[in-house]
N, C-alpha and C positions, 0 to 999 in steps of 0.2 A: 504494500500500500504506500502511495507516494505520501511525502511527508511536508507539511506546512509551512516552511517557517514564520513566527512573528515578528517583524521588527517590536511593535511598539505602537506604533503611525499610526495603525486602523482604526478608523472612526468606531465608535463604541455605540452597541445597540442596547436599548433601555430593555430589559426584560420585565416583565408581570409581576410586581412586587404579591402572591400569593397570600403571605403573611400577615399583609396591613388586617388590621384592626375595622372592624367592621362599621357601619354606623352608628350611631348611638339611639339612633330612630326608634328602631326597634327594640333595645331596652326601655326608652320612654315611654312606647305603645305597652309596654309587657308592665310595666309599673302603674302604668295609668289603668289599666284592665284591673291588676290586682288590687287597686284604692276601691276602684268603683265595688268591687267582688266583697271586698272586705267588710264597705260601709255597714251593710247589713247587721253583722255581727257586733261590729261597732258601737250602731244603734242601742241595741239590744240590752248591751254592756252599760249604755250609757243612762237608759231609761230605766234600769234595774235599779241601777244605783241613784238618783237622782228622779225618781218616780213624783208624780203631784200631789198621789195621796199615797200614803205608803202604809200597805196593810202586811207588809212582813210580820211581821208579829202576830198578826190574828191568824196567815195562812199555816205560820207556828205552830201555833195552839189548836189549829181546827181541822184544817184538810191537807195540809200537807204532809204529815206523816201517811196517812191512808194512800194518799197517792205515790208516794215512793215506796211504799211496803207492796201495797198491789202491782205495780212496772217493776219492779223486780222479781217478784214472783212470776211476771208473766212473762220476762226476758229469761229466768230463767227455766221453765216449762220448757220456751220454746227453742233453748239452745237443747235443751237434751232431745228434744224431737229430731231436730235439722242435722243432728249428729249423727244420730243414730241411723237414720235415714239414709241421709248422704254420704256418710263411709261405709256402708254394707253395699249399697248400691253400686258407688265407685272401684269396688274394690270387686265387684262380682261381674261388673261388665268388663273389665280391664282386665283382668287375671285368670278369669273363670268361662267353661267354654261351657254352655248350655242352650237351647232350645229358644230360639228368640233373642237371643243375646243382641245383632244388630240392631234388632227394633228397640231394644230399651236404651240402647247407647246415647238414640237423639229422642226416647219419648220419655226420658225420665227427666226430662226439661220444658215439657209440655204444659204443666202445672205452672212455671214462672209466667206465661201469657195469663194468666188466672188472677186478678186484683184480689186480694185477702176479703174485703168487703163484698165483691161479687161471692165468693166461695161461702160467706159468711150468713148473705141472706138466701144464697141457695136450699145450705144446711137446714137453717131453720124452716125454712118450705118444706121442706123432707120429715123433720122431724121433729116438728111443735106439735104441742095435743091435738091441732085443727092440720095437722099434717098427713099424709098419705101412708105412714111407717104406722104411726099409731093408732089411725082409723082401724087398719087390718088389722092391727093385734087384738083390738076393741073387738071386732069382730070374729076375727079365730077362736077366741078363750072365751067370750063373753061378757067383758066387762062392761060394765057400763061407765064409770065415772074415773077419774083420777087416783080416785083413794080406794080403789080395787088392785093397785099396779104401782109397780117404780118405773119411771124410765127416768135414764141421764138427763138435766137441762143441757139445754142447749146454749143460751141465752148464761152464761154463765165465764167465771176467769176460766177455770180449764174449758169451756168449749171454745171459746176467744184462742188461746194456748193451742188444741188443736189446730181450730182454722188457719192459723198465720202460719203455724209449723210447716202446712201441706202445701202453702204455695210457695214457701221461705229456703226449704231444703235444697234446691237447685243451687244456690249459693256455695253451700259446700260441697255439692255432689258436683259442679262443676270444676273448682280449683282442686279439689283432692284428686280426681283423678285425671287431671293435669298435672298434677305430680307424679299421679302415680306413672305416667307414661313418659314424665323424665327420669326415672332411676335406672340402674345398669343392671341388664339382667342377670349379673354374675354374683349379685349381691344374694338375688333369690337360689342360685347353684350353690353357692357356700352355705347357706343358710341348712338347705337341703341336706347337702353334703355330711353337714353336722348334728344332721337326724331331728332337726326341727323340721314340723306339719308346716302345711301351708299358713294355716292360722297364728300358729306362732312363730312363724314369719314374718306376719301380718304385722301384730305388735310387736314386734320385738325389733325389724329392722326397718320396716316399710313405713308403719305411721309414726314412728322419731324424725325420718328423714323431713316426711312430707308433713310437719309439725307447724312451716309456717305460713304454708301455705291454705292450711287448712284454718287455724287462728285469723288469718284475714278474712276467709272466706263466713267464719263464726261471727268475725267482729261486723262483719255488710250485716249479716240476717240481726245480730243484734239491734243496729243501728235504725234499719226499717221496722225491727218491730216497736221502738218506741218510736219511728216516727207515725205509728198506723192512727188511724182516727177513724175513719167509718167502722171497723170490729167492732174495735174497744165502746164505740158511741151506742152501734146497735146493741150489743149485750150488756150494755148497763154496766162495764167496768169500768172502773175509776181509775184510769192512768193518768200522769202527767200531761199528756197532748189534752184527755178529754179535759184534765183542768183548767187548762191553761183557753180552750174555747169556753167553759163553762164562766172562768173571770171575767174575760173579755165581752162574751157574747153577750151574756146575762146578766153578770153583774158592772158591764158597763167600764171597768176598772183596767186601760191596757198599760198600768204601771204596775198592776200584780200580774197580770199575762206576762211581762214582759221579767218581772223576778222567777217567776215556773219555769220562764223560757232561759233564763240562765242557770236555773237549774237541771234542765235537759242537758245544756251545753255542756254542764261539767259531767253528767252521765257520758257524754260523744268522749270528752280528754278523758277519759278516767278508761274507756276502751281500748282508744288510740293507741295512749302509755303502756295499757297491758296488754296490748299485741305487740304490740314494739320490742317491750320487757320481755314478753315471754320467747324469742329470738334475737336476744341479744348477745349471744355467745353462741350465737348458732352460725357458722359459717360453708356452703358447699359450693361445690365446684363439679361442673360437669364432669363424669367419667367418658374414659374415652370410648368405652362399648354403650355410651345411653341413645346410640341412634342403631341399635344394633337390632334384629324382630325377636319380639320379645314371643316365651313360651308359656300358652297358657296351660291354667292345670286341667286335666282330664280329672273328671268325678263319675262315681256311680250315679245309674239312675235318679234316686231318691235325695241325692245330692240335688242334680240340677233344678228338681221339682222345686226344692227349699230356693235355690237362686232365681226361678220365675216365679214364685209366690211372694219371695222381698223385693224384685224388682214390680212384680206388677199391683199390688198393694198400695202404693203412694200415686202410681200413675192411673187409678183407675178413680180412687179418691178424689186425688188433687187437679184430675181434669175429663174423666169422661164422664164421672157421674154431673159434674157442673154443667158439662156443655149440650150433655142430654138433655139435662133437668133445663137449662135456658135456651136450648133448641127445641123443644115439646112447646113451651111458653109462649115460645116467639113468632110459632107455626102457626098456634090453638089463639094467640092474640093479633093477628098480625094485621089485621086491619085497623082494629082500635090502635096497636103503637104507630105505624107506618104513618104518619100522619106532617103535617106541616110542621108542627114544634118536633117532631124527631130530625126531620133533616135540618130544622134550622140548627139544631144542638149539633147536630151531626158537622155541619160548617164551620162551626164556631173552632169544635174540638181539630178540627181538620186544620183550619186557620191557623191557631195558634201554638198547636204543635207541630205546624211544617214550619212556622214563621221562628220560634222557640231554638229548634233541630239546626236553619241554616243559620240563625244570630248565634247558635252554640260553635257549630262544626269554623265559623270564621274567624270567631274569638280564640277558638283552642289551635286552631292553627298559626294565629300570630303569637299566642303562646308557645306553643312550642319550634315553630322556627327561631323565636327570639330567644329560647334556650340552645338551641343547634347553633347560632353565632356567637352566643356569649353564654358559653358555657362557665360560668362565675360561678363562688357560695353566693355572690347574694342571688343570681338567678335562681339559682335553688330554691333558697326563698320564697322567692316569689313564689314560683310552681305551686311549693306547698300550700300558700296563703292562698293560693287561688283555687285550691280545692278545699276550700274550709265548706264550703257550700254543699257540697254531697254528702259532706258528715251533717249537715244541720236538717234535724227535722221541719218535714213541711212546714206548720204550724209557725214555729219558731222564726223560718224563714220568712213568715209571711207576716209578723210584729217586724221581723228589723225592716225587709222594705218598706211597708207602710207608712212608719215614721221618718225618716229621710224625705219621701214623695211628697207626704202629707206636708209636712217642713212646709217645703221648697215653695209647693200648691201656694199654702197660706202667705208664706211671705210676699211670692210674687199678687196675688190678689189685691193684698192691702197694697203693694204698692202702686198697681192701679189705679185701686180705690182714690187714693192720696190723689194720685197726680193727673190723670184724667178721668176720674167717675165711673169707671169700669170695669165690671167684676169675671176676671177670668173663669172663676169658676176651678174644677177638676180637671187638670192637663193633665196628668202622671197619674194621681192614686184614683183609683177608682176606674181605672178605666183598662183597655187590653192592652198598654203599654205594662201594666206595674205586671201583669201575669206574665208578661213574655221573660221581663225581668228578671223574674223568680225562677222561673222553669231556667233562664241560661245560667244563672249564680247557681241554681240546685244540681245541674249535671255538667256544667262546664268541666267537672273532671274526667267527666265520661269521653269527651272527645277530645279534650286535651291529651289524657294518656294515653288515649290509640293513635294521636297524631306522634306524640312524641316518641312510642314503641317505633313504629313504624318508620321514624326519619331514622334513627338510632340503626338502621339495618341498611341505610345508604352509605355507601362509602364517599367519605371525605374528598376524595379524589376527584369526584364529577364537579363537588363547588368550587373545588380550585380551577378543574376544568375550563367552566362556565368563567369565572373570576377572569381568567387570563384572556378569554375572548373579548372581555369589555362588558360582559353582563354584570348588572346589580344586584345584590342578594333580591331585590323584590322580581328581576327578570328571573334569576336562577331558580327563587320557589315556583314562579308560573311557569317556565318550561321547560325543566328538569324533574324536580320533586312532586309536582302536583299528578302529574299526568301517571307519575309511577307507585301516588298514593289513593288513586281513583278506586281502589275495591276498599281500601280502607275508611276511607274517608264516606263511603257509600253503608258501609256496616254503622259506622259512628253515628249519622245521622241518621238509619235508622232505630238505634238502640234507643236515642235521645228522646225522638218521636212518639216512640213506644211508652216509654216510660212520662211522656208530659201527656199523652193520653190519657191513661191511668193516674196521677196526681188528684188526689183529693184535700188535704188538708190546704195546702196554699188556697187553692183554687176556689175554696167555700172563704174563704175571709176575702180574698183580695179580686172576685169577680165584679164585674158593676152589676147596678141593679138592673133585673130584668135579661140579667145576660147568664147563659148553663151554657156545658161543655155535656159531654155523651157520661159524664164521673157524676158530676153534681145533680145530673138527670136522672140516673141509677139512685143515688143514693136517696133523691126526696120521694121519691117511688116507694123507693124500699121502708122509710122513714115512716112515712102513711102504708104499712104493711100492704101495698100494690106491688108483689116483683112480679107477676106474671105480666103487668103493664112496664115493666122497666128490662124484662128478658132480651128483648130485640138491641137497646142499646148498649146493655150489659154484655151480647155475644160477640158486638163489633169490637168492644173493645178487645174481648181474649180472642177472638179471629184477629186484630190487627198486633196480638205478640207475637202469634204463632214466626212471622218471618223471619226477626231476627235470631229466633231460636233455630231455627234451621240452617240458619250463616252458623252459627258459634259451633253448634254441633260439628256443620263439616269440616269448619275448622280444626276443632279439638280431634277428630279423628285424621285427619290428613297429616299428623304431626309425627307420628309414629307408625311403622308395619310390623305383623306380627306371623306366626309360624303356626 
C-alpha cells in the first residue's frame, strides 16, 4: 500500500464534535413536566397542613382509626389472594407441561380487562338474597326466609377482599413469571441433581431469585387496592378512599379530605420503602444459559388435572363468569341501555381517554428522550418525581388537582372582576381539561417507562450517527428513534387508554356537571341497584382491556423458547 507522506501544510478538516453537550432545552422541558406533575402532591401537602378548618383531631378521635384498621385488613386479604394466585399460576404455566397450558398463559390475564367494581356489582347480582344463586337454593331445600339458611354476605370486607383479589392477581402472575423465564435452567439441573422435587425447587431456588420482582409486582396490586373506590363504596367498607369522598362529599370539608389524602400518601412511601428495602442486598446478573429453552417438568395424570383446576379457577371467576353475567344483561336489556345517553357516555369516555393516552404517550416521550441526552442524578430525579402520580390514588389525585385549578380559576376571575366587570367563570377545574390532567399525572409513568425501556435498547451509535450528519437531537428523535419505537409507543398508548377508561375515583370528583364517562355510568346504575341497565357499558369497558392484554401476553411469551 502506497504511503502518504504529511508535511504539515494541509489544510485541516473540522470533524463532528460527537461529544458536545447536548441542549439544555430538553432538560428544561423534563423539569418543567416534573413541576407541573409534582404540583399535585404539592397541593395536597400543602392543604393538609394548612387546612381552613382543621378537624384532625376529631378524624383522631372518631373515624380514622376505623378507617386504617379496615384498609389494612383489606390490603392485606388481598395480598394473600394475588399471591397465592399468581405464583401457583406462574409457576405452572412456565415450568409445568399440562393440558391447556397455552390457553392459560394469555387467559390468566383476562381478569385484568375486568374493573374491581364491575366484578363487584356482578357478584352481588349473582349472589344477594334477591339473586339467582339463592332463589334456587330457596327452592331446592325449601326454605322460605333468611333465617332458614347461612349464606356468605357478599356486601361485606372479605367479599370486597375477594372481589379486588380476582381482578388484582395478574399483577403478580405477570412479573413472577417474567422472572421466572429469566432464570438459567441449570439452576433447576442442580437443584434436581441434588435430589430436590420440583416444589422444593420452587422455594428454595426459584422464588429467592424472583423475590423482587414479584415485591413490585405485590406492591402495584397493593397500591390499587387502596386506591379502589367503587368496591369498597358499594359494600359499605370503610377505607380510607371511601373516607376521604365521604369528608369531602358530604361533609363539605376538602381540608380533612385532603389530611386522609396525606394519609394515603404515607401508606404509597411506606410500600415504596419496603419494596425497595426488601431488595436491597439483593443483586443479579444474567446467567449466560438464561436464553437457553428451558425444560419443563412432565407430571402424572392427576398432577396436571391439579394444574388446570388452579389455573382455570381464577380465570373463570375473574372473567367468564362477569362477562357472561354482563353479556346475558346486555343482550336481555339492550334496547333500554342502547340509547342516546349511552353513546353520548360512550364519546365522552372515548374523548378523553384517547385525548389523556396521546397528552400521556408525548409527555413521557420528552421525558424520557431528555433522560437519553442527559443522563444526570438529577435527571434521575426527575424521572422519579414524575412518576409520583401512579403511586397516588385516584381520589387523592383528584384533591391535589382541584386545588391548584381551582386557585388559579378564582384568582384569574377576581381579576377580571376588578379590572373589566367580567367573570370568567371555570376554565380548568371543572371542566375536561382538569380530567385529562389527572389521567396524564396518574399514568404518565406508564409511558414514560416503556419509552425509556425501549430507547435504553438503541444503540448510542445511530445518535452520534444522526449528530454528525447535522441532525438535532429533536431531528434525530423524529427520524431515527420514533419510527423504531412505533410498536412501543402503540402498546403505551394503548395500556394508558385502557386504564383512563376504567378510572373511577378521579373521574366522580373532578367531572363537570352533567358530564359521565362509560365508569361513572356503570357505577350510578349500579348505585341505584340497576346493573342489568349498566351491563352494556360495563362490557365495553372489559371488551376495551381485552387488547392490551393480548400485546403483553405475546410479549411475555416471545421472550423465551422452550423444549
Amino acid at each position: 500500500m502506497a504511503q502518504v507522506a504529511l508535511t504539515g501544510n494541509e489544510p485541516r478538516v473540522e470533524q463532528p464534535t460527537l461529544t458536545r453537550r447536548p441542549s439544555k432545552r430538553w432538560y428544561i422541558a423534563a423539569a418543567l413536566i416534573t413541576a407541573i406533575v409534582a404540583l399535585p402532591v404539592l397541593s395536597v401537602l400543602y392543604l393538609a397542613l394548612f387546612p381552613d378548618e382543621n378537624i384532625w383531631p376529631h378524624l383522631l378521635e372518631t373515624t380514622l382509626p376505623r378507617y386504617l384498621i379496615t384498609t389494612l385488613q383489606l390490603m392485606a386479604g388481598v395480598a394473600i389472594i394475588t399471591l397465592g394466585i399468581g405464583l401457583a399460576t406462574a409457576w405452572a404455566v412456565t415450568m409445568c407441561e399440562f393440558p391447556g397450558r397455552k390457553f392459560f398463559e394469555w387467559a390468566m390475564l383476562l381478569p385484568f380487562a375486568v374493573p374491581a367494581y364491575v366484578i363487584a356489582y356482578v357478584y352481588t347480582s349473582l349472589l344477594d338474597y334477591a339473586g339467582p344463586v339463592q332463589k334456587a337454593l330457596r327452592e331446592w331445600f325449601g326454605w322460605s326466609s333468611a333465617r332458614d339458611y347461612w349464606f356468605p354476605e357478599i356486601r361485606s370486607l372479605e367479599g370486597a377482599t375477594l372481589m379486588i383479589g380476582l381482578v388484582l392477581y395478574p399483577y403478580v402472575y405477570l412479573l413472577a413469571r417474567a422472572a421466572f423465564l429469566e432464570q438459567s435452567p441449570s439452576l433447576f439441573s442442580v437443584s434436581r441433581s441434588l435430589g430436590h422435587s420440583a416444589l422444593s425447587t420452587f422455594f428454595r431456588v426459584v422464588l429467592p431469585i424472583a423475590r423482587p420482582a414479584i415485591a413490585v409486582g405485590l406492591s402495584l396490586v397493593l397500591m390499587e387496592t387502596l386506591n379502589d373506590f367503587g368496591t369498597v363504596d358499594f359494600f359499605a367498607v370503610q377505607t380510607l378512599t371511601a373516607g376521604l369522598f365521604d369528608t369531602w362529599m358530604n361533609l363539605g370539608n376538602l381540608g380533612g379530605a385532603a389530611q386522609i389524602a396525606t394519609t394515603m400518601l404515607a401508606f404509597v412511601v411506606i410500600l415504596v420503602t419496603l419494596e425497595r428495602y426488601s431488595r436491597r442486598r439483593q443483586e443479579q446478573f444474567a446467567a449466560r444459559d438464561n436464553r437457553d429453552p428451558i425444560r419443563r417438568f412432565t407430571m402424572s395424570f392427576p398432577r396436571q388435572m391439579v394444574c388446570v383446576v388452579v389455573c382455570a379457577i381464577p380465570v373463570v371467576l375473574g372473567f367468564v363468569v362477569p362477562a357472561l353475567t354482563l353479556g346475558t344483561y346486555a343482550l336481555e336489556y339492550f334496547e333500554e341501555s342502547c340509547n342516546n345517553e349511552f353513546f353520548r357516555n360512550t364519546i365522552n369516555s372515548l374523548f378523553l381517554s384517547g385525548t389523556a393516552a396521546l397528552t400521556t404517550l408525548l409527555v413521557g416521550i420528552t421525558l424520557a428522550y431528555s433522560r437519553r441526552l442527559h443522563n444526570t442524578r438529577g435527571m434521575q430525579v426527575l424521572m422519579r418525581l414524575s412518576s409520583l402520580g401512579y403511586a397516588m390514588p385516584g381520589a387523592v389525585l383528584a384533591v391535589g388537582v382541584i386545588i391548584p385549578l381551582a386557585g388559579f380559576d378564582n384568582w384569574l376571575d377576581s381579576l377580571m372582576r376588578d379590572y373589566f366587570n367580567v367573570s370568567t367563570g371555570l376554565l380548568l377545574s371543572g371542566t375536561a381539561f382538569a380530567m385529562v390532567f389527572a389521567y396524564t399525572v396518574r399514568f404518565l409513568a406508564v409511558s414514560a417507562g416503556s419509552v425509556e425501556s425501549a430507547l435504553q435498547k438503541i444503540t448510542p451509535s445511530m445518535d452520534m450517527a444522526s449528530r454528525s450528519l447535522g441532525h438535532t437531537p429533536g431531528q434525530t428523535l423524529a427520524r431515527i428513534h420514533l419510527p423504531m419505537l412505533r410498536g412501543t409507543l402503540l402498546t403505551a398508548a394503548l395500556v394508558v387508554f385502557v386504564d383512563c377508561m376504567k378510572e373511577l375515583p378521579a373521574t366522580l370528583i373532578l367531572r363537570p356537571f352533567n358530564f359521565d364517562t362509560l365508569a361513572t355510568y356503570v357505577y350510578q346504575f349500579a348505585s341505584d341497584e340497576k346493573l342489568a341497565h349498566s351491563a352494556l357499558p360495563a362490557l365495553i369497558i372489559v371488551l376495551a382491556g381485552i387488547i392490551p392484554i393480548i400485546l403483553m401476553s405475546r410479549s411475555i411469551a416471545s421472550s423465551r423458547t422452550f423444549t
